[in-house]
Each structure stands twice: as structure tokens, then as C-alpha cells.
C-alpha positions as CSV (number, residue, x, y, z in Angstrom):
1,X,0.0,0.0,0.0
2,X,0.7,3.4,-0.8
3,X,0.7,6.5,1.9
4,X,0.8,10.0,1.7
5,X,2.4,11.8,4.0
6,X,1.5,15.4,4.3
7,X,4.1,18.0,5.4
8,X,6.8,15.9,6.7
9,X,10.4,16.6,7.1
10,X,11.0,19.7,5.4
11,X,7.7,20.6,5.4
12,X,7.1,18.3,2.5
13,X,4.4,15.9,1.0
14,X,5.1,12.5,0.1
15,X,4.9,9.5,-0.9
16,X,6.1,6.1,1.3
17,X,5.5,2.5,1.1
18,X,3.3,0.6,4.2
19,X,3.5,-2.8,4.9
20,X,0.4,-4.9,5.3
21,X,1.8,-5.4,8.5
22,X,2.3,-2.3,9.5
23,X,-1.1,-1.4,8.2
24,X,-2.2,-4.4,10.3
25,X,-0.6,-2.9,13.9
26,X,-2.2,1.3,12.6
27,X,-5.3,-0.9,12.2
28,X,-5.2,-2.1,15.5
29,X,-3.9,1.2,17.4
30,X,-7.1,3.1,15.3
31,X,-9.4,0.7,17.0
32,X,-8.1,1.1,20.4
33,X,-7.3,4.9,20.7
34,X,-9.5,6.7,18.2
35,X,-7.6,9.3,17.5
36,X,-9.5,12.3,16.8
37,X,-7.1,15.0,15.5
38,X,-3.6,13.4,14.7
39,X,-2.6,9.7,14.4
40,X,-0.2,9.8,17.2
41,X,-2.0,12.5,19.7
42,X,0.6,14.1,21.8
43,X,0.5,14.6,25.8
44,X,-2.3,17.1,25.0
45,X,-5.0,15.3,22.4
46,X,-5.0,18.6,20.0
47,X,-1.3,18.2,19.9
48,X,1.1,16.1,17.4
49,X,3.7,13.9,19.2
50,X,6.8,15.7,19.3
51,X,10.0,14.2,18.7
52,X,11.1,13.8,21.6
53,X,8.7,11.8,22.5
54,X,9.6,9.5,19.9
55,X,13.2,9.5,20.3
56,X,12.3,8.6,24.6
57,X,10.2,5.4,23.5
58,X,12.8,4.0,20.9
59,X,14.3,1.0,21.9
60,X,18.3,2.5,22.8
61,X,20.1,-1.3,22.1
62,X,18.5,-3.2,19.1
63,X,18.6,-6.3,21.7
64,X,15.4,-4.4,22.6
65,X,14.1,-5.2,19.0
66,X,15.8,-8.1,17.1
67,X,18.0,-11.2,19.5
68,X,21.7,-11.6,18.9
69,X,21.9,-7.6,18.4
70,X,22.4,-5.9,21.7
71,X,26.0,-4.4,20.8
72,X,24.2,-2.4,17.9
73,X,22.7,1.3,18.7
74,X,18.7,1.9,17.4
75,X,17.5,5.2,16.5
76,X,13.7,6.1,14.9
77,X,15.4,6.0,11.4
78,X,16.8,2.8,11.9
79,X,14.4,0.7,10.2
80,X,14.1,3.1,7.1
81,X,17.5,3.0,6.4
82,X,17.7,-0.5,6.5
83,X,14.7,-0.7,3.8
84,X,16.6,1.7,1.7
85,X,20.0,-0.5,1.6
86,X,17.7,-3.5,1.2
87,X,16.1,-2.0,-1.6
88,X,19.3,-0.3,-3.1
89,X,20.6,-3.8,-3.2
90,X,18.5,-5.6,-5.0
């Protein structure tokens, strides 16, 4: 599936690839929360969550995430960048 994502970084619109995974999981989260004005409501519910917030619930050792991987440090971009080598390899 195909997302749009309006004014991100940069203040720009794109375009991004979702996983019927992840589209399973934002499924699940809509179901349970609601969200009314954002996706990911910050501490206040008219609010965005800020980046910070993000960066604090991120996982700091990817032993957090994947086993056999604790010596290896996690940030939010991790994943993406590890899609874009995978894909930039094949």
C-alpha cells in the first residue's frame, strides 16, 4: 500500500511504502485509541507527538528489537535506512 504523508520533514508531502503489517498494527492502534485530530496524539489530544517523544520510547540497544543484536545502537530512522540499503541492493 501506498501513503501519503503530508508536510513531513522539510515541510514536505510525500509518498512512502506501508507494509500490510504495519497497516495491520495502525489498524489495531485506530481501534483502540480513536484518535480524533492526529494519528499519534501528543501529551495534549490537539497536539502532534513531538519528537522527543519519539526519540524517549525507541528502543536504545536493538537487543530491545531483534535477539543476537544488543551491541548495535537503534534510533527512529533505523528501520528506514535499513529498507533503503535492502532495496538499493536488489
Amino acid at each position: 500500500m501506498i501513503v501519503r504523508v503530508r508536510q513531513g520533514k522539510g515541510g514536505k508531502d510525500r509518498y512512502s511504502i506501508l507494509s500490510q503489517r504495519t497497516l495491520d498494527h495502525l489498524r489495531h492502534y485506530w481501534r483502540h485509541y480513536r484518535p480524533t485530530e492526529w494519528l499519534f496524539e501528543g501529551a495534549k489530544k490537539e497536539d502532534p507527538i513531538t519528537p522527543h517523544s519519539v526519540q524517549s520510547d525507541t528502543p536504545r540497544k536493538a537487543g530491545g528489537l531483534m535477539s543476537g543484536a544488543a551491541s548495535k545502537a537503534v534510533d527512529p530512522l533505523a528501520k528506514r535506512r535499513a529498507k533503503a540499503r535492502l532495496s538499493y541492493q536488489v
